[in-house]
ZATIKE-311694 format. One record per residue (C-alpha): residue in three letters; z, x, y. Coordinates in pm, 1 decimal, m for minus. Each point is the difference from the previous one (the first is absolute). Layout:
BEGIN
+-----+----------+----------+----------+
:   r :        w :        u :        v :
+-----+----------+----------+----------+
: ala :        Z :        X :        Y :
...
+-----+----------+----------+----------+
//
This chain:
BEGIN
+-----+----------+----------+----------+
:   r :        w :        u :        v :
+-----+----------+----------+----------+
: unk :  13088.6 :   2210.9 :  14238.4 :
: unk :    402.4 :   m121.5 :      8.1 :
: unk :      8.6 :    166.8 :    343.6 :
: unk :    206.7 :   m245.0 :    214.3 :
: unk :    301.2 :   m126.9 :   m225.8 :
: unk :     11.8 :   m321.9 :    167.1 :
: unk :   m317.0 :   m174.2 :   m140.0 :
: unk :     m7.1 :    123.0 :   m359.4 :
: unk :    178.3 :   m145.2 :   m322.8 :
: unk :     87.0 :    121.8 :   m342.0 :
: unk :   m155.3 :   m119.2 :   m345.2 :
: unk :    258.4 :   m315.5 :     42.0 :
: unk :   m194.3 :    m52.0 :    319.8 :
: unk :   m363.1 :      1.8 :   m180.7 :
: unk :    180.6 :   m200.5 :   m329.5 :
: unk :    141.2 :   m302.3 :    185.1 :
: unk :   m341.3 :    m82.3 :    166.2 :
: unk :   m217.2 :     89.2 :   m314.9 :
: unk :    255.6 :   m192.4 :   m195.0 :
: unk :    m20.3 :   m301.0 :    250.9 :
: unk :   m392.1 :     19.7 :     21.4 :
: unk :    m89.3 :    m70.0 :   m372.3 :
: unk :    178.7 :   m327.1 :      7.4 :
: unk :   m205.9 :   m283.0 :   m111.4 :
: unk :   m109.2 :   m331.3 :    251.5 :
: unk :    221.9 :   m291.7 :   m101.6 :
: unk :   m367.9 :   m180.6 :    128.2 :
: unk :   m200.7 :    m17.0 :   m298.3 :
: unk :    132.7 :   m230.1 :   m319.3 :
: unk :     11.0 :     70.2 :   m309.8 :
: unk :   m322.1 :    176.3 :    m32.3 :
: unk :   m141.9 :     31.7 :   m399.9 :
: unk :    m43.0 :    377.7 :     12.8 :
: unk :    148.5 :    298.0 :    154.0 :
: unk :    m94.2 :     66.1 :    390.4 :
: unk :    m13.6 :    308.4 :    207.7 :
: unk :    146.9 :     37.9 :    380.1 :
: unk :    m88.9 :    259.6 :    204.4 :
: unk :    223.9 :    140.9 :    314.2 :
: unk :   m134.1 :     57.9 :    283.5 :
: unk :    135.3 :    237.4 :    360.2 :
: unk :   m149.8 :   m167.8 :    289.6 :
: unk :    230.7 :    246.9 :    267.3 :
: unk :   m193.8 :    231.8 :    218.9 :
: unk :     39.4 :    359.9 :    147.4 :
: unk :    m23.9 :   m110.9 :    380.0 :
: unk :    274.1 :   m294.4 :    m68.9 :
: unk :    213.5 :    203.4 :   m189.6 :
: unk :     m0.4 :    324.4 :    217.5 :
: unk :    156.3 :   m210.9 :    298.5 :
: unk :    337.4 :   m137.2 :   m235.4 :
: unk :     m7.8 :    362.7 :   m116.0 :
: unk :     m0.4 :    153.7 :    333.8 :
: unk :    249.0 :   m199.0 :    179.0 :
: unk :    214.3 :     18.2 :   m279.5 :
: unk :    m32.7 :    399.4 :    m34.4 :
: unk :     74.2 :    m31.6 :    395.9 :
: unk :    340.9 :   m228.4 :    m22.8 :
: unk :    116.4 :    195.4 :   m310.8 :
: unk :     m5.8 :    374.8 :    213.1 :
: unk :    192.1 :   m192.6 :    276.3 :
: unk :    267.6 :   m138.9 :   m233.7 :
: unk :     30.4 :    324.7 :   m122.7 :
: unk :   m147.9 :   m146.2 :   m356.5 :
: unk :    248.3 :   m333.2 :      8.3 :
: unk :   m339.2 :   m220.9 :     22.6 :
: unk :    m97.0 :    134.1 :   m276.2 :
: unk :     97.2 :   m310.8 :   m232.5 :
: unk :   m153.4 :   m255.2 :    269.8 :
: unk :   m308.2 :    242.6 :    m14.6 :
: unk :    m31.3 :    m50.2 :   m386.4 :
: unk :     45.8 :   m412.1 :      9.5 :
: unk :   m241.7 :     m4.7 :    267.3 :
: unk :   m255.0 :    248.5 :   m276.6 :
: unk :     60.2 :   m217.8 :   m291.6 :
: unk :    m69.3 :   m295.0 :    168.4 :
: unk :   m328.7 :     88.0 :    137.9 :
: unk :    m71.4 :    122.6 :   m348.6 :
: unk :    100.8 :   m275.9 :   m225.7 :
: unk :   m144.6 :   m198.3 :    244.7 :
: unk :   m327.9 :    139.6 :    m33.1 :
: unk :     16.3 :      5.1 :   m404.4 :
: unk :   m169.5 :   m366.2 :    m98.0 :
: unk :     18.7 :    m84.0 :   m331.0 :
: unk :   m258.5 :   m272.4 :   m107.0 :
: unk :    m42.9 :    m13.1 :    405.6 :
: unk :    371.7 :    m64.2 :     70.9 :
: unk :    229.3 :    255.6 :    148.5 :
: unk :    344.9 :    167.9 :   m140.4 :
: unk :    258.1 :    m49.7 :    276.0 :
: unk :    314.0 :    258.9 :     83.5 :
: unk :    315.9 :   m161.8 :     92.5 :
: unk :    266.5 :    275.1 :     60.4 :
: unk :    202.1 :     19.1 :    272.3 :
: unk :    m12.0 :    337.3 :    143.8 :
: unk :    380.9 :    m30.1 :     96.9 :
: unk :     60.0 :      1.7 :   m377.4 :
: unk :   m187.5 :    283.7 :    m51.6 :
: unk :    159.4 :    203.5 :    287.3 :
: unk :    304.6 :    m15.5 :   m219.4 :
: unk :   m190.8 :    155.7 :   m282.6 :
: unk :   m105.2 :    289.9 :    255.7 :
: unk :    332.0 :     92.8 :    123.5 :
: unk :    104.8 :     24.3 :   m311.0 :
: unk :   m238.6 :    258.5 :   m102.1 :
: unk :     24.0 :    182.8 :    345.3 :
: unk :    436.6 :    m55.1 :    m69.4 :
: unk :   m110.1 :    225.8 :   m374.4 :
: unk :   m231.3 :    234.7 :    179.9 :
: unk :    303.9 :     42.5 :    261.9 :
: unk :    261.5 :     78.7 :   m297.7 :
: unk :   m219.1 :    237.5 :   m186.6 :
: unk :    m69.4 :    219.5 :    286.5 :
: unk :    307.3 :      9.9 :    168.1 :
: unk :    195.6 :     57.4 :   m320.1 :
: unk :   m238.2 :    275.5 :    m72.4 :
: unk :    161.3 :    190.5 :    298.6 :
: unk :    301.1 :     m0.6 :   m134.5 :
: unk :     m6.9 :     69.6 :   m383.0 :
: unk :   m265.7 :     40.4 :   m312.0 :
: unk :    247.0 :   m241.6 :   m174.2 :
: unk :    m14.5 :   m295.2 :    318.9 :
: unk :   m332.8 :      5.1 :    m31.8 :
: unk :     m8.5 :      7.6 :   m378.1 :
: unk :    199.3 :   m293.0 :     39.5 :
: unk :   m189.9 :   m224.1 :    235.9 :
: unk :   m318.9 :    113.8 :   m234.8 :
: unk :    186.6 :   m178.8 :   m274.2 :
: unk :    105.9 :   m265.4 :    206.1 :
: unk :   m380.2 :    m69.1 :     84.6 :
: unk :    m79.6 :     m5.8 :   m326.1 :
: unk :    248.1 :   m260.5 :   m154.3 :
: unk :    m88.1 :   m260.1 :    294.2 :
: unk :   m348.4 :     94.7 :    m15.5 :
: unk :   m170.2 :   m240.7 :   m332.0 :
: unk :    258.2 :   m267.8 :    185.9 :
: unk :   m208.3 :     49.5 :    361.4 :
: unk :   m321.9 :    m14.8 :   m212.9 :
: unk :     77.4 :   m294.8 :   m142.7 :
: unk :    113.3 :   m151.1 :    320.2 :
: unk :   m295.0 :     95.7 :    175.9 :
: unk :   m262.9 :   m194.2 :   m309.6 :
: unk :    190.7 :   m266.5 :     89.8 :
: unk :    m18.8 :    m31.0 :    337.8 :
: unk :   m375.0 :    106.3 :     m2.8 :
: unk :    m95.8 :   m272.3 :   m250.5 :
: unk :    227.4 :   m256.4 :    121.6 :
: unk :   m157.6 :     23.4 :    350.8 :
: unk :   m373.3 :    m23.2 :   m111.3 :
: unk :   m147.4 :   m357.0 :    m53.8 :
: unk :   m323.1 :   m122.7 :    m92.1 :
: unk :   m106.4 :   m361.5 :     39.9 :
: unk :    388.4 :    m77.9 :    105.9 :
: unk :    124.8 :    131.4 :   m317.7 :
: unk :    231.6 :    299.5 :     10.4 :
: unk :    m21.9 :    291.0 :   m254.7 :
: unk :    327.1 :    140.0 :   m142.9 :
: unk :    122.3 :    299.0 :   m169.7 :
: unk :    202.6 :     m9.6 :   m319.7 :
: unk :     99.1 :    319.1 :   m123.8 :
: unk :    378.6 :     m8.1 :    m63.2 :
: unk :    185.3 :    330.4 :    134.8 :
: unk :     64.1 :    150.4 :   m327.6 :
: unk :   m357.5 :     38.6 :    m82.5 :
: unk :    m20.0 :    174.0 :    323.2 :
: unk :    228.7 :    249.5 :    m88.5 :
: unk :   m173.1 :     27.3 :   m354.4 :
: unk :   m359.0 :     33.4 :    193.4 :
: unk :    122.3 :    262.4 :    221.1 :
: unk :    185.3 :    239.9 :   m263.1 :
: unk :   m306.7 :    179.1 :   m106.8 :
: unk :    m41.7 :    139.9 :    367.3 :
: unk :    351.1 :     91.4 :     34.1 :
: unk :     22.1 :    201.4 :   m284.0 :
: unk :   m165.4 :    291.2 :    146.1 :
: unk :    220.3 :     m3.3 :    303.9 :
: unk :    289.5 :     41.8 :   m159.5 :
: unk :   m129.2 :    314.1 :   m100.9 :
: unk :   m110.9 :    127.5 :    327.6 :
: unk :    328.4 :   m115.6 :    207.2 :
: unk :    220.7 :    166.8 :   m266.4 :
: unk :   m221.0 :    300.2 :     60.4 :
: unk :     74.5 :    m43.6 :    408.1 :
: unk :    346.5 :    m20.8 :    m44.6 :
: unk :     83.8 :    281.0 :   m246.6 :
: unk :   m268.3 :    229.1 :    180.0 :
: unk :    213.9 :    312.8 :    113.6 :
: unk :     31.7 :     27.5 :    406.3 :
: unk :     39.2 :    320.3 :    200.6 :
: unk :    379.3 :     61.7 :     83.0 :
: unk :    m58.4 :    125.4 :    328.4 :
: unk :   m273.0 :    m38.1 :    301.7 :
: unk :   m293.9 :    211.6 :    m53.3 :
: unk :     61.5 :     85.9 :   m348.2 :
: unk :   m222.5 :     51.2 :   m214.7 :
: unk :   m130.2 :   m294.9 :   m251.2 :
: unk :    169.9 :      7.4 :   m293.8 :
: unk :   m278.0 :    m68.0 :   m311.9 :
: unk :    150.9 :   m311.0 :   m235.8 :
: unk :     99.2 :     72.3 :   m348.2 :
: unk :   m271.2 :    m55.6 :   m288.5 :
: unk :    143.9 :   m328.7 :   m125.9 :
: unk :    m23.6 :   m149.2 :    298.5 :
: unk :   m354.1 :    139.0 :     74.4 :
: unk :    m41.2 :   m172.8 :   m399.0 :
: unk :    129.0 :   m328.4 :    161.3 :
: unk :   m264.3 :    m20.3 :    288.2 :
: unk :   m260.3 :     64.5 :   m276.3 :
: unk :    114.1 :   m251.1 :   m202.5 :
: unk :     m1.3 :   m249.9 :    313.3 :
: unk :   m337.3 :     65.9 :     93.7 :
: unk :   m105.2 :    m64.9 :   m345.7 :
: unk :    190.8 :   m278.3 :    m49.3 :
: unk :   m129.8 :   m178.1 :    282.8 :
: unk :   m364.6 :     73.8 :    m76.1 :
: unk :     44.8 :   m154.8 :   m330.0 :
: unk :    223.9 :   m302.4 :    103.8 :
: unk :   m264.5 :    m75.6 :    280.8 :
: unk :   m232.6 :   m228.8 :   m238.2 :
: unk :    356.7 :   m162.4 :   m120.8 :
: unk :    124.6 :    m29.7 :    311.5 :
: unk :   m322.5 :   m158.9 :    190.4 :
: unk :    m62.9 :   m262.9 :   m315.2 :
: unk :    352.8 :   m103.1 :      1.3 :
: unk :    m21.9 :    m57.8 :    417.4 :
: unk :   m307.1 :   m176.8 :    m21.8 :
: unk :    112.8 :   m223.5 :   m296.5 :
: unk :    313.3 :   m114.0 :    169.7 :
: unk :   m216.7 :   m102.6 :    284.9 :
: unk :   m271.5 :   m111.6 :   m157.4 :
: unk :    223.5 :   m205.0 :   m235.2 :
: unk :    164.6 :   m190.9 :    189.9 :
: unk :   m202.2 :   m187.3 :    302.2 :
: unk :     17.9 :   m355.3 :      3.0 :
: unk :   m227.1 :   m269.2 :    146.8 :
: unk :      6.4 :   m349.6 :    m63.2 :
: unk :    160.0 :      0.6 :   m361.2 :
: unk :   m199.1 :    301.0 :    m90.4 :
: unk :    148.6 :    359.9 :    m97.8 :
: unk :   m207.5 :    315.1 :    m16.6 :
: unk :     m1.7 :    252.1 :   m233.7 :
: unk :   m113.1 :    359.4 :    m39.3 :
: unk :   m179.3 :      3.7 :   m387.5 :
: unk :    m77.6 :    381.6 :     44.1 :
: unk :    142.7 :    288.1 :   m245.1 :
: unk :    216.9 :    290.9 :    144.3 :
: unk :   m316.9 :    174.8 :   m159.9 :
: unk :   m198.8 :    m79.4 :    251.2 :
: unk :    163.1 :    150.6 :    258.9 :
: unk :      8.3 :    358.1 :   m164.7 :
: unk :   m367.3 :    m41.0 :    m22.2 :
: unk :     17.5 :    m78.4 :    369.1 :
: unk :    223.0 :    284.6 :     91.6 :
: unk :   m234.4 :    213.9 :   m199.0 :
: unk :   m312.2 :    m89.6 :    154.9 :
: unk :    163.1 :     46.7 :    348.6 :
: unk :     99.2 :    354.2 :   m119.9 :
: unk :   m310.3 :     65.7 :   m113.7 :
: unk :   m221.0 :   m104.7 :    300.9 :
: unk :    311.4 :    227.6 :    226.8 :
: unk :   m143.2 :    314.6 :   m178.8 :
: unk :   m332.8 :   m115.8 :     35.0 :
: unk :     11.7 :    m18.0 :    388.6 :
: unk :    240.4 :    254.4 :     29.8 :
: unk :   m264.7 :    247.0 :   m172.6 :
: unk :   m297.6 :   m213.7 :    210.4 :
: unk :    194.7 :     85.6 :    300.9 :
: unk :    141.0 :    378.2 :    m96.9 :
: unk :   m405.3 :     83.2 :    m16.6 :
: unk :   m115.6 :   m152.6 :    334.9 :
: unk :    276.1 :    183.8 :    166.8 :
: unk :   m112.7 :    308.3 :   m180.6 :
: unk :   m357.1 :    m28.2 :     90.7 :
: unk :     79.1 :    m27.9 :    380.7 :
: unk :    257.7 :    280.9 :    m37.4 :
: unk :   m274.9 :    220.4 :   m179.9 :
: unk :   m311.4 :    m73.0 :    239.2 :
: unk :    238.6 :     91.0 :    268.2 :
: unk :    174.3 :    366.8 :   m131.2 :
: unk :   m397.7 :     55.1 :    m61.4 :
: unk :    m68.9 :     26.4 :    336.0 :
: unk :    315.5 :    179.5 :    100.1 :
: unk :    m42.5 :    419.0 :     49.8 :
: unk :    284.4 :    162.7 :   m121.3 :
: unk :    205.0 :    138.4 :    309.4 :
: unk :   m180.4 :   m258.8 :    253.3 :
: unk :    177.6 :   m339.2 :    119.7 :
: unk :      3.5 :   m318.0 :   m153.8 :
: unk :   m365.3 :   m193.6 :     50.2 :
: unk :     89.7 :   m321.2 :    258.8 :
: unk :    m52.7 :   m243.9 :   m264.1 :
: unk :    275.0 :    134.8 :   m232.1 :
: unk :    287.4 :   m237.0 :    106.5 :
: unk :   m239.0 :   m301.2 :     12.5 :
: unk :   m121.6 :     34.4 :   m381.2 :
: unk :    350.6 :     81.1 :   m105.3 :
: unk :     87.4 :   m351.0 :    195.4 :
: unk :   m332.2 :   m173.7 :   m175.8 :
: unk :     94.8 :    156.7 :   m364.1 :
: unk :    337.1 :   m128.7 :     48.0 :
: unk :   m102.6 :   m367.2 :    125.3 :
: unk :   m266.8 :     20.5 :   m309.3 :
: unk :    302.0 :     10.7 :   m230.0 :
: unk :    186.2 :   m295.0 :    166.2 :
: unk :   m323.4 :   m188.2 :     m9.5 :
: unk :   m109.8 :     50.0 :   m353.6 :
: unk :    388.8 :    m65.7 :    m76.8 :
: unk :     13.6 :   m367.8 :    206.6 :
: unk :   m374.9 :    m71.2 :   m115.4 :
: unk :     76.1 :     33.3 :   m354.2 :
: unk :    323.4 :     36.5 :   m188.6 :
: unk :    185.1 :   m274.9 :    263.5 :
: unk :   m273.9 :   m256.1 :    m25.6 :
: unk :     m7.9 :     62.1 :   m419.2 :
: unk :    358.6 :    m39.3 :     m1.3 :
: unk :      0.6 :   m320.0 :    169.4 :
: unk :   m300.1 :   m169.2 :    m81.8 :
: unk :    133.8 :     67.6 :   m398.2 :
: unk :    341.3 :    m86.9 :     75.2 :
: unk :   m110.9 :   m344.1 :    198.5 :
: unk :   m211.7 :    m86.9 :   m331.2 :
: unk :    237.5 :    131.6 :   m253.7 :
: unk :    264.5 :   m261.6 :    140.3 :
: unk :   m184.0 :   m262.2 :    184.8 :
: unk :   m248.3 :     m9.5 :   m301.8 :
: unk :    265.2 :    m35.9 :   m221.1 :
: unk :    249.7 :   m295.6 :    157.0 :
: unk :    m22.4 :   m324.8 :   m157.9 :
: unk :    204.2 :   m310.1 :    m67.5 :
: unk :    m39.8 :   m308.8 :   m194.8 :
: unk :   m288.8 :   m172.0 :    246.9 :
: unk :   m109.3 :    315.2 :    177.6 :
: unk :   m177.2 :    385.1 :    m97.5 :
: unk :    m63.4 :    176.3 :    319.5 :
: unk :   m278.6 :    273.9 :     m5.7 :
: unk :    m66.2 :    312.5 :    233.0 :
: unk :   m299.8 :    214.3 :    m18.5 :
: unk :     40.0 :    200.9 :    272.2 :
: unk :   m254.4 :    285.9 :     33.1 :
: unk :     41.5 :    337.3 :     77.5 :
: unk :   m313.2 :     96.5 :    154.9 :
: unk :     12.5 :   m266.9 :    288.8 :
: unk :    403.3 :     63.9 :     11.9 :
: unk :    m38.4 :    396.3 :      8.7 :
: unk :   m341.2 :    m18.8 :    268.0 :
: unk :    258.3 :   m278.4 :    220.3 :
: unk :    306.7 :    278.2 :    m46.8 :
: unk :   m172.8 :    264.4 :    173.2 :
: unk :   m186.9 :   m200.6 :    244.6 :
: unk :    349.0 :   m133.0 :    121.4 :
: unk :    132.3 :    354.7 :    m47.6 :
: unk :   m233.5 :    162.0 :    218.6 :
: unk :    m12.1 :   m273.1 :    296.1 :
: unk :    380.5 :    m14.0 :    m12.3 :
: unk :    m23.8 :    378.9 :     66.1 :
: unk :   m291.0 :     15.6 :    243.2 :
: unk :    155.9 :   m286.7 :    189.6 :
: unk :    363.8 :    134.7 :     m9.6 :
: unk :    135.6 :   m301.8 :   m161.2 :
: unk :   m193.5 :   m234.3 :    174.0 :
: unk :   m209.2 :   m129.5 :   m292.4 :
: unk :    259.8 :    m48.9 :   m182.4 :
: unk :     60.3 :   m429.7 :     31.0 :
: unk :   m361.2 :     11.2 :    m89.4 :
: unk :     49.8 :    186.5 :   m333.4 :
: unk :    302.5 :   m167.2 :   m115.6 :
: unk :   m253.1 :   m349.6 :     27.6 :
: unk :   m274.5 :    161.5 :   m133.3 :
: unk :    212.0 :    148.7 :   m337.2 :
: unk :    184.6 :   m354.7 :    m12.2 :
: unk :   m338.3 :   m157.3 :     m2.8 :
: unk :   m156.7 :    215.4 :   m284.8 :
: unk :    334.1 :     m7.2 :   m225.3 :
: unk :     64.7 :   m382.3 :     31.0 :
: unk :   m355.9 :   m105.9 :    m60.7 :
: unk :    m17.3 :    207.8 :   m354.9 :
: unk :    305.1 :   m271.1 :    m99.1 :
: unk :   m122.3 :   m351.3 :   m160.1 :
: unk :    247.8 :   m201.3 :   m208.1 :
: unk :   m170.0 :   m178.4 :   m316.6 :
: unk :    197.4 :   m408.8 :    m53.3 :
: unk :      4.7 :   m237.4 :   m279.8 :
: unk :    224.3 :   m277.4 :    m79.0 :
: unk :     96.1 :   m352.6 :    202.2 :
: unk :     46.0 :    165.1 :    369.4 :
: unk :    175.0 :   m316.9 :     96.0 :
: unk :    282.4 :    118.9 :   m170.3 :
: unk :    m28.7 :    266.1 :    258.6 :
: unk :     57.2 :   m282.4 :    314.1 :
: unk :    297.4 :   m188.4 :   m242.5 :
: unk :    180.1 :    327.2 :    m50.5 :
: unk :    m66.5 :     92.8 :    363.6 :
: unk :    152.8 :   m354.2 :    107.3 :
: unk :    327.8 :     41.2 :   m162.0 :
: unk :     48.6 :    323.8 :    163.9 :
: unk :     63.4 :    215.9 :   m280.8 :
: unk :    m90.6 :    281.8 :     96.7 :
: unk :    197.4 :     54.9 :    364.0 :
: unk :    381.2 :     18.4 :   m131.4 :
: unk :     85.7 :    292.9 :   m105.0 :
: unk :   m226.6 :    280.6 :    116.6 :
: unk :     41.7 :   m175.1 :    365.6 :
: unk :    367.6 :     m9.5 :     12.4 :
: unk :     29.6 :    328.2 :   m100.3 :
: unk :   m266.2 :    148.2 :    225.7 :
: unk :    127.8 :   m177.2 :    263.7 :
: unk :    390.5 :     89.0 :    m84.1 :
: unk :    m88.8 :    381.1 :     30.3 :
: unk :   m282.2 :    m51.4 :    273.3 :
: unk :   m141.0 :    321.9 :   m126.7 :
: unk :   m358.1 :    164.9 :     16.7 :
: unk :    m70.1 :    320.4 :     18.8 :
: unk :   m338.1 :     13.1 :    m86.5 :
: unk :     54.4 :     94.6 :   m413.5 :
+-----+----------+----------+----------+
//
């Protein structure tokens, strides 16, 4: 559905805005028992599909340089068609800011692949490189996101400190270490046209141990990510936390593995039907029957479909409650119960459209899924919330995250 790169975001994207719609109305006073806010996404297909277009337009003629004015112009249309107890979420980053951020990844991008060209060990090095600035970006980038987003006048901030960053990340790079050591020892052909030279067992034993270190440190690594963000927003006084077990997400991973086999075997027997009805009414010697290449194309879009119908849409709609049902703080426990029937029916209708249409549909499927996914979020308050307007007055919660968002000007849609 991510088909033009200039009008989607990352899970940061998704977490700032579900973050900043289960805040509570400063409104009400403090009421005697806990109360329940809804979000609403008010945005339509036809409004959004003209800001998409132009922006797609501008960001081919700048060669992709629009790209950051592109994405201000998306998130403010979006948090400004998020209401939260009827009021809206407001963006406030300046897209010259972020057009820092995006050089900086195109300057990376530039490194990598020209060093490539040169040496195995250049581009070893600008992989490494990458990787040491990269939980510093990330950081960066929560900050800038949160910092930016208001609601009633009140900004949000990020908190996180940079060594948690690093600590968050390590689980990810673990494997990777693994795999570029494998790139760089990997024996090369001396000469032009040689023939490939097969690696030694122990290094073959070192990509195995990779890929099985990074399927087990997946769990880790996603429940330490989402904790540091998930930890440390701050509204008004308040700071989130994640009160979820590492547990949980091994069950998660699990249940995402399990559903993969599930529709890969769903999937392996439609195409096998197809293929079988269709040798069945092939003679042996004679040509191909004319529907032979459109089945193979059907049994291969069946296996895409069942794919984006059902293991995406179980992945997300358990990930979105698996966090966003478990972040609370002192005055706050936010709540998600985000189906996956209506998310997995709404993947493949957008899936399909975006196909049949060539891309055309696709403003109108980015508000539909934003509609269904922020509407399964409610936020359950108790306590005084005019605490929430004092601590908003003194303006604790715009110092640090905005200075340093605003220092680094960075977003790149984490």
């Amino acid at each position: 559905m991510h088909h033009d790169t200039t009008e989607h975001g990352g899970d940061a994207d998704a977490s700032a805005t579900m973050f900043a719609a289960t805040q509570p109305s400063t409104l009400d006073e403090s009421p005697t028992s806990p109360q329940r806010l809804s979000v609403e996404f008010t945005g339509s297909g036809s409004e959004y599909f003209r800001i998409w277009l132009v922006n797609l337009l501008l960001s081919i003629v700048t060669l992709s340089l629009y790209r950051p004015f592109a994405k201000a112009r998306r998130l403010a249309y979006f948090h400004g068609n998020t209401l939260v107890g009827g009021q809206p979420l407001g963006f406030h980053g300046n897209p010259w800011k972020m057009l820092r951020g995006y050089l900086l990844m195109l300057a990376f991008g530039a490194v990598y692949f020209t060093s490539g060209r040169f040496s195995p060990m250049a581009a070893g090095a600008a992989i490494v490189c990458g990787a040491l600035l990269w939980p510093a970006l990330w950081r960066a980038s929560l900050q800038f996101r949160l910092a930016n987003t208001s609601w009633r006048g009140v900004r949000f901030s990020f908190g996180g400190s940079l060594g948690d960053a690093y600590v968050a990340m390590l689980p990810a790079f673990l494997p990777w270490l693994g795999f570029l050591a494998f790139g760089l020892l990997m024996p090369r052909p001396d000469a032009d046209g040689a023939a490939p030279v097969a690696p030694p067992p122990g290094l073959m034993a070192l990509l195995g141990a990779s890929f099985v270190a990074a399927a087990v440190l997946f769990p880790l690594s996603l429940a330490w990510v989402k904790r540091y963000q998930h930890g440390h927003y701050h509204y008004a006084g308040e700071q989130t936390r994640l009160d979820v077990g590492t547990g949980r997400f091994y069950i998660f991973a699990l249940k995402i593995l399990g559903v993969s086999l599930l529709a890969l075997a769903v999937a392996g027997a439609v195409f096998a039907t197809l293929m079988t009805v269709t040798l069945a009414s092939h003679t042996r010697g004679s040509a191909m029957p004319p529907w032979f290449m459109p089945v193979m194309i059907l049994g291969s879009l069946s296996m895409y479909a069942i794919y984006f119908a059902l293991v995406m849409p179980f992945a997300q709609s358990r990930l979105q409650n698996l966090v966003w049902g478990h972040t609370r703080s002192q005055a706050l426990r936010c709540h998600s119960q985000l189906k996956l029937w209506p998310m997995g029916t709404l993947t493949l209708k957008n899936l399909l459209l975006v196909i049949v249409t060539l891309g055309l549909y696709w403003p109108f499927a980015a508000v539909a899924m934003a509609r269904l996914r922020l509407s399964a979020i409610s936020v359950e308050l108790d306590g005084d919330l005019s605490q929430w307007r004092a601590s908003a007055a003194g303006g604790q919660n715009d110092a640090t995250g905005d200075a340093a968002g605003d220092f680094f000007g960075i977003d790149m849609g984490l």
